[in-house]
One Martini backbone bead per residue (centre of mass of N, CA, C, O) as a GRO file, in nm:
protein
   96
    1UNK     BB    1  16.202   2.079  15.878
    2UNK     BB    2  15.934   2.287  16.008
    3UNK     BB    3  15.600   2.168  16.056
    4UNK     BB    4  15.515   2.461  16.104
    5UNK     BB    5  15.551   2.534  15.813
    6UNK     BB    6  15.420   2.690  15.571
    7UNK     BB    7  15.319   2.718  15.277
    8UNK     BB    8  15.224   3.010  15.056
    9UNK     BB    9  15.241   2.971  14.785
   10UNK     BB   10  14.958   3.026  14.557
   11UNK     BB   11  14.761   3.174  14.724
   12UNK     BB   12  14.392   3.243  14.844
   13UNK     BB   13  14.483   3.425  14.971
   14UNK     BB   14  14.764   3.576  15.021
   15UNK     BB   15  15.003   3.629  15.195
   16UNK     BB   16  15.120   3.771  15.467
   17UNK     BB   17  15.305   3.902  15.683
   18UNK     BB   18  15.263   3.746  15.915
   19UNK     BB   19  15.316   3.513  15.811
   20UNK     BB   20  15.595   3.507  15.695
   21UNK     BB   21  15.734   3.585  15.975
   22UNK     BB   22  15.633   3.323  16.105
   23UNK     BB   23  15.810   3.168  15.937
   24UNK     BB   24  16.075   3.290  15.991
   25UNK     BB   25  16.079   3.235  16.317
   26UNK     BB   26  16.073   2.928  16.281
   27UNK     BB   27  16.346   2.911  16.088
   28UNK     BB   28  16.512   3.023  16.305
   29UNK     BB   29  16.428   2.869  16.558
   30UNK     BB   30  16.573   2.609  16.384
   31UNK     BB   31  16.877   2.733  16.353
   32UNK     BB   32  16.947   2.838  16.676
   33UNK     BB   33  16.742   2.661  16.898
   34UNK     BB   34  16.574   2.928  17.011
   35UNK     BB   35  16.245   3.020  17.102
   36UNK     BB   36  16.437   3.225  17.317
   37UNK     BB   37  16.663   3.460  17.359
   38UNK     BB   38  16.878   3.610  17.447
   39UNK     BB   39  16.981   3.888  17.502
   40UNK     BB   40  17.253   3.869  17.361
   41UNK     BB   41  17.042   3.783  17.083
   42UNK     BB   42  16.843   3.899  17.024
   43UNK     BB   43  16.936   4.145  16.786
   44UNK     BB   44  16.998   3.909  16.573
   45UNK     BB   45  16.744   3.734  16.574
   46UNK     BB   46  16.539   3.986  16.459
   47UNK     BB   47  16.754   4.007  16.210
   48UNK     BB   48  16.709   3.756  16.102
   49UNK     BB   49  16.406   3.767  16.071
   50UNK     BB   50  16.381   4.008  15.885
   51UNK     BB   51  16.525   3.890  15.639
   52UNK     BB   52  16.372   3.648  15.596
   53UNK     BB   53  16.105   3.798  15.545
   54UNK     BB   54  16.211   3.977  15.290
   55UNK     BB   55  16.312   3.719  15.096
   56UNK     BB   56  16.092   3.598  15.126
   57UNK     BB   57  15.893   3.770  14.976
   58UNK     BB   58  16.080   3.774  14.733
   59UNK     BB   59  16.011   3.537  14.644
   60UNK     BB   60  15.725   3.517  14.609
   61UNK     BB   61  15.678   3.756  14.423
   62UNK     BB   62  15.865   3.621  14.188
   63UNK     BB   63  15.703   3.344  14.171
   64UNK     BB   64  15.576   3.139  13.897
   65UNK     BB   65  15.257   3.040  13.770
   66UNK     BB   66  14.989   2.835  13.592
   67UNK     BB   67  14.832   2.758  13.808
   68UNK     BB   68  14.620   2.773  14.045
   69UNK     BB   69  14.497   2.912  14.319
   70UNK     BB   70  14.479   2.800  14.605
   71UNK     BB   71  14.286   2.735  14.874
   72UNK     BB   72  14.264   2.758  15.195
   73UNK     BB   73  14.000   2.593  15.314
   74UNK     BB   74  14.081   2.355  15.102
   75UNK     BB   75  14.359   2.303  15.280
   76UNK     BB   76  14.253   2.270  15.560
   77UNK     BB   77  14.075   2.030  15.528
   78UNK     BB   78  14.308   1.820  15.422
   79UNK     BB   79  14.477   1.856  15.692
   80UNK     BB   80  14.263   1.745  15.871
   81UNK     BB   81  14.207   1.475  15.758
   82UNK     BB   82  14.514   1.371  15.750
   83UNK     BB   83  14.518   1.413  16.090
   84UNK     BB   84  14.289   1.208  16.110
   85UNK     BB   85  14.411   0.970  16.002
   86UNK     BB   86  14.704   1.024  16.172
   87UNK     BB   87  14.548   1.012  16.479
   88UNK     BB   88  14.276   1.013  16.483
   89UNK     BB   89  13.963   1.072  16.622
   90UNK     BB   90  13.798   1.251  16.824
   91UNK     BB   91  13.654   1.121  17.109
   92UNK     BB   92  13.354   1.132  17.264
   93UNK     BB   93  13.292   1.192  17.651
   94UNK     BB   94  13.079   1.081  17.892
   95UNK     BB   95  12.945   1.133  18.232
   96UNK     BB   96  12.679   0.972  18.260
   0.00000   0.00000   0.00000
């Protein structure tokens, strides 16, 4: 799947439609291979990416759970720690 779809489902607050989109955008072209279509393939390309962010949507709206919804702050934090275990933090160089 593509790295860069992010869970949207569970969050405080909830997910935007910008968000859905996003990820249904990545979606399609991690499905057709294409960063940009060509013209002959726009008009496809767009009717998939709206069906799927409509669907997403449909499904996260649909789906219950018991948990409390996590906080976007503290889970943004995680990930940068994540990153920073997973790549080094970056040393800052100085000219001087």
């Amino acid at each position: 799947m593509c790295r860069s779809i992010k869970t949207l489902y569970n969050f405080e607050p909830p997910a935007t439609e910008q968000e859905i989109r996003a990820a249904a955008l990545q979606f399609v072209r991690k499905l057709s291979g294409f960063s940009v279509p060509s013209r002959a393939n726009e008009q496809a390309f767009e009717r998939a990416v709206d069906e799927v962010a409509t669907t997403a949507a449909r499904l996260i709206d649909s789906l219950v759970t018991t948990a409390e919804p996590r906080d976007r702050a503290v889970e943004a934090e995680r990930a940068k720690a994540r990153s920073a275990l997973r790549f080094g933090t970056p040393t800052s160089t100085s000219n001087a």
